[in-house]
C-alpha positions in Angstrom: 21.4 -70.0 -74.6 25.4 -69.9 -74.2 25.9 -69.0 -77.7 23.6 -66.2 -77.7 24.9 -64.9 -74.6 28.3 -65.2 -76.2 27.5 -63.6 -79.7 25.9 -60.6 -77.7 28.3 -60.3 -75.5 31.1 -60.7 -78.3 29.4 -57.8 -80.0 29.4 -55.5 -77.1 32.8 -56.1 -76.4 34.3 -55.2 -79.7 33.0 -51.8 -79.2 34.4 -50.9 -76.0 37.7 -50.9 -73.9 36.2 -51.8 -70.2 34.5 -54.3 -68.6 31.6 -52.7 -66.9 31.0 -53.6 -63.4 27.9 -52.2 -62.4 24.4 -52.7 -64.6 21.5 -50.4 -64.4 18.2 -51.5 -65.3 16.2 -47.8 -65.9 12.6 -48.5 -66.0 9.8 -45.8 -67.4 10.5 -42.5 -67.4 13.7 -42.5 -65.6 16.1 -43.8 -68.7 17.8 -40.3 -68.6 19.7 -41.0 -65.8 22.0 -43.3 -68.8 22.8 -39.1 -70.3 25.0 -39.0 -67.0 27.3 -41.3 -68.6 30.7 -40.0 -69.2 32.3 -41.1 -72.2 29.4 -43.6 -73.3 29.1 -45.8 -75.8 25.6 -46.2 -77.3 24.8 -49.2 -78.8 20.7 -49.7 -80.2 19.4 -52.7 -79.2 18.2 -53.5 -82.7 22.2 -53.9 -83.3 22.9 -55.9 -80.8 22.4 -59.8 -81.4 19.6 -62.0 -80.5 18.4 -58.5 -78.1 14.2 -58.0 -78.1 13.5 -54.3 -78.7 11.4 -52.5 -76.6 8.0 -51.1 -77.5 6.8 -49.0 -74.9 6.6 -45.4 -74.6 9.4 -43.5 -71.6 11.4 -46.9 -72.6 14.5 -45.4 -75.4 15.9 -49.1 -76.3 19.2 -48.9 -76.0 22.5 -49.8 -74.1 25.0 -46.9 -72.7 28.2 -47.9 -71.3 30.8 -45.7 -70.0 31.4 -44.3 -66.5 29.3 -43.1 -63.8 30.9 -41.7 -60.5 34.3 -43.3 -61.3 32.5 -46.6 -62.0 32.2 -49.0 -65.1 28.4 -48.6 -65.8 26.5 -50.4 -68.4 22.7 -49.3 -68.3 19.8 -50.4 -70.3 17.8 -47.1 -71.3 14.5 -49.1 -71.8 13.7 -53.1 -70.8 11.5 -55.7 -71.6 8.3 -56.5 -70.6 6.6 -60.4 -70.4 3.3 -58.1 -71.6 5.1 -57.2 -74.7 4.6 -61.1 -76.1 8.4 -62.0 -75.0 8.8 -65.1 -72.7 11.0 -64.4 -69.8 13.6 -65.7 -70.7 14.0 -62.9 -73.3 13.3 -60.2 -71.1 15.8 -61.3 -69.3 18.4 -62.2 -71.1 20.4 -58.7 -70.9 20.8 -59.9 -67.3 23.0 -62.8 -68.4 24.6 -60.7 -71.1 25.5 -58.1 -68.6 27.4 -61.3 -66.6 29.0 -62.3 -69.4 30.6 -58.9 -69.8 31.8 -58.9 -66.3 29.2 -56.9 -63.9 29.0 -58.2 -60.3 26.1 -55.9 -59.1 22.9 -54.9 -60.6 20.7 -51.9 -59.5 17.1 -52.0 -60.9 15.1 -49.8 -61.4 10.8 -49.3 -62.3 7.8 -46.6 -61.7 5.2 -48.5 -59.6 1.8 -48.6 -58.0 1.9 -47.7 -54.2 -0.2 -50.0 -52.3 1.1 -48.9 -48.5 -0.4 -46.1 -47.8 2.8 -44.5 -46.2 4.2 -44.2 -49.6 2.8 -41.7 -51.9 3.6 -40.5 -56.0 7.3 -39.1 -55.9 8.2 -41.4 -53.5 11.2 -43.7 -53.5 11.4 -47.3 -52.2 13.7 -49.4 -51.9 13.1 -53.0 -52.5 13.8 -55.3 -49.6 11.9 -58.6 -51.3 9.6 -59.6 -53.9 5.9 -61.4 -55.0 6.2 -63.2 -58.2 2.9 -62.7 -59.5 3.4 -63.0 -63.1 2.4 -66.5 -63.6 5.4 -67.8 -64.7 8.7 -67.8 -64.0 12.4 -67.3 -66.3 13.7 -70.2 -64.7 11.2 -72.9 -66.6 13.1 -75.3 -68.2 16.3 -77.0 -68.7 19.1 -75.5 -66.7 22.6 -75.0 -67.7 25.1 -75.2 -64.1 27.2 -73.2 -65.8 25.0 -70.5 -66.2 23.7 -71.4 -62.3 21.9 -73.7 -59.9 19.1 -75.7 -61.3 17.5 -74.0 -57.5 18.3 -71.0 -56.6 18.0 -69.6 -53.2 15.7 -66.6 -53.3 15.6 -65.6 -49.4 18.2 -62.7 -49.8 17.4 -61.6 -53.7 17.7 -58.1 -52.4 21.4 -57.5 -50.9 21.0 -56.2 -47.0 24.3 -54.1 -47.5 23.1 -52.6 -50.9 20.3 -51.6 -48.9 21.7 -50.3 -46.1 24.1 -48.2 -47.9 20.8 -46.7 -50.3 18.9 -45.6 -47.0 22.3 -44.1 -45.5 23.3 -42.1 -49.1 19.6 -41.1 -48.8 19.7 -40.0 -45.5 23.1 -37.9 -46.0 21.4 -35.9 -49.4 18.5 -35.2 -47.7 16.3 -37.7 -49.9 13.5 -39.9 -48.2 13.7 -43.4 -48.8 11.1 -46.3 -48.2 11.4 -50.1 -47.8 8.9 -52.6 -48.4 7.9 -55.3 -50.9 7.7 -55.0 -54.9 5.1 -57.2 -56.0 5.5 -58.2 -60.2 2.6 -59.0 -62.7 1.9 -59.6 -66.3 0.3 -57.0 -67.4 -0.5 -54.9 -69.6 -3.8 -54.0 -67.8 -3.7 -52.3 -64.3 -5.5 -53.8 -61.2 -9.0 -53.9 -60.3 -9.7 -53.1 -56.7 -10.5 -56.5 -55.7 -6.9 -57.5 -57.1 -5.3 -55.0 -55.3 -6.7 -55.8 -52.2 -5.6 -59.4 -52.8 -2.1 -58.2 -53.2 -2.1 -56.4 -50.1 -2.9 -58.5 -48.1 -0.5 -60.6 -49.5 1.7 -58.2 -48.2 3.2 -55.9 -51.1 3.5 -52.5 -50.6 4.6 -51.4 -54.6 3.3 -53.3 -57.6 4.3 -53.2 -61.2 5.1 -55.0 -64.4 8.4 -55.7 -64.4 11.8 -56.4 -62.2 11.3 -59.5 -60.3 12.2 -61.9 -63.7 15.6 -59.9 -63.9 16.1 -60.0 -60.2 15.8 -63.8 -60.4 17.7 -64.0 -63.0 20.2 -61.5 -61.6 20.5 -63.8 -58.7 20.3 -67.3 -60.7 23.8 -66.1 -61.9 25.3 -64.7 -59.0 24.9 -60.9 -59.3 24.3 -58.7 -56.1 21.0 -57.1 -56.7 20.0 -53.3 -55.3 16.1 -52.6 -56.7 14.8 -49.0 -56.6 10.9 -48.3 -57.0 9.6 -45.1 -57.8 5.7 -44.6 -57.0 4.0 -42.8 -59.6 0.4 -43.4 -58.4 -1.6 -44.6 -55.5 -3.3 -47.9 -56.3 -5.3 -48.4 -53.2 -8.5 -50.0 -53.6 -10.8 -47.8 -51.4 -9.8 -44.7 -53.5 -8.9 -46.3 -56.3 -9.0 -43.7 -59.9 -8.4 -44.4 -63.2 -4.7 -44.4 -64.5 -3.0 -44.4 -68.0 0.7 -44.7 -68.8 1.1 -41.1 -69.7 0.6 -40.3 -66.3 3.0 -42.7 -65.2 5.7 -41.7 -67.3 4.9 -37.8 -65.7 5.4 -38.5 -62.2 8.4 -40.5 -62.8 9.9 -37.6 -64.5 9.0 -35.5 -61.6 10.7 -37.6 -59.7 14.0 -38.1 -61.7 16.1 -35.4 -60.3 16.0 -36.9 -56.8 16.6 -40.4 -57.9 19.5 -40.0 -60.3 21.0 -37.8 -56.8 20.4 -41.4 -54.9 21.2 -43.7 -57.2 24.3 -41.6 -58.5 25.5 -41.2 -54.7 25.3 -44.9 -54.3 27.3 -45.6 -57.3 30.0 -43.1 -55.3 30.4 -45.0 -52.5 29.8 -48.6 -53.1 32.3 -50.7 -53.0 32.6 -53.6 -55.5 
């Protein structure tokens, strides 16, 4: 695992001149937000060594790094998926390549099913913990302490001042934001209503098919971790209808004006 992460990393850093500081993870439909970049460097992920490629549609596959409100960005346009036939540890292996290169917080990012029913499509939530209802977990097998603990704590994934400063930036542009629970699952199908009522009462408010292996990866290597959900549908059991990715991919782009105003006014004022 060190050697790959080195020979990616290796390769990413012979193309640039900065360490990045900040990663963004851009899930479906909202990978545009990586054309914000100023002075990027686009790098394919079919260039980059011992990277997966990503198959699904609203997902571009590559890397951008450059700067984004007078920070050192490096943003996947396009992730994995544990759906896709990759084991976790793939899918998350940009996470420890994005260590490697020298980023110390990670924002994350996915279009979701809105199980609450305070949220609704357009809205935006941000993550305050996580379900890991994929079945498995990145973490499965032997661990390398120098990559990090062989048990990680997972009680604060989600970092309270990260938080706090995405519900004050939304408050000062005007931009609603939620909190609640993102619940993760494998995929590719969506949820029968007997499912989602499961999940609900487990206590998720957002579900989708992606984030929590990167967040517990994220965390596994020390990163602080800010994840952002945009609802694209309501998946409600009582009212349930029937959903295909297309329309997913629509409401997220709806939405992406107002997020790239959040997340770009966070990047602003963080403080690293």
């Amino acid at each position: 695992m060190k050697q790959k992460i080195f020979d990616a990393s290796n390769f990413i850093k012979n193309k640039i001149s900065t360490a990045p500081e900040i990663g963004l993870i851009l899930g479906s439909g909202l990978g545009s937000l990586a054309n914000e970049i100023e002075n990027p460097t686009v790098i394919p992920y079919d260039q980059i060594p011992n990277f997966p490629i990503s198959t699904v549609e609203g997902h571009e596959g590559q890397l951008v790094l450059g700067t984004l409100e007078g920070k050192n960005v490096i943003a996947m346009q396009g992730r994995f998926h544990f759906y896709e036939g990759y084991s976790l540890q793939d899918v998350t292996f940009p996470v420890r390549v994005m260590k490697e290169l020298g980023v110390k917080i990670l924002v994350v990012t996915n279009a979701c099913g809105g199980m609450n029913p305070e949220l609704y499509p357009g809205a935006l939530m941000l993550i305050e913990d996580h379900i890991n209802f994929t079945g498995s977990n990145p973490l499965i097998g032997p661990n390398d302490e120098e990559l990090g603990p062989r048990f990680p704590d997972m009680s604060t994934a989600y970092d309270k001042a990260l938080i706090h400063l995405g519900e004050q930036v939304g408050k000062r542009l005007d931009i609603e934001t939620k909190k609640g629970v993102y619940v993760a699952i494998s995929g590719p199908n969506y949820m029968s209503a007997a499912e989602l009522k499961m999940l609900r009462k487990f206590g998720a408010d957002t579900l989708g098919m992606s984030t929590v292996p990167e967040v517990i990866v994220a965390r596994h290597t020390g990163l602080r971790v800010l994840g952002i959900s945009c609802v694209t549908d309501m998946a409600i059991a009582d009212t349930l209808e029937p959903l295909e990715h297309e329309r997913v991919v629509e409401i997220a782009n709806q939405t992406r004006p107002k997020f790239i105003r959040l997340v770009k006014g966070i990047l602003r004022e963080v403080s690293m």
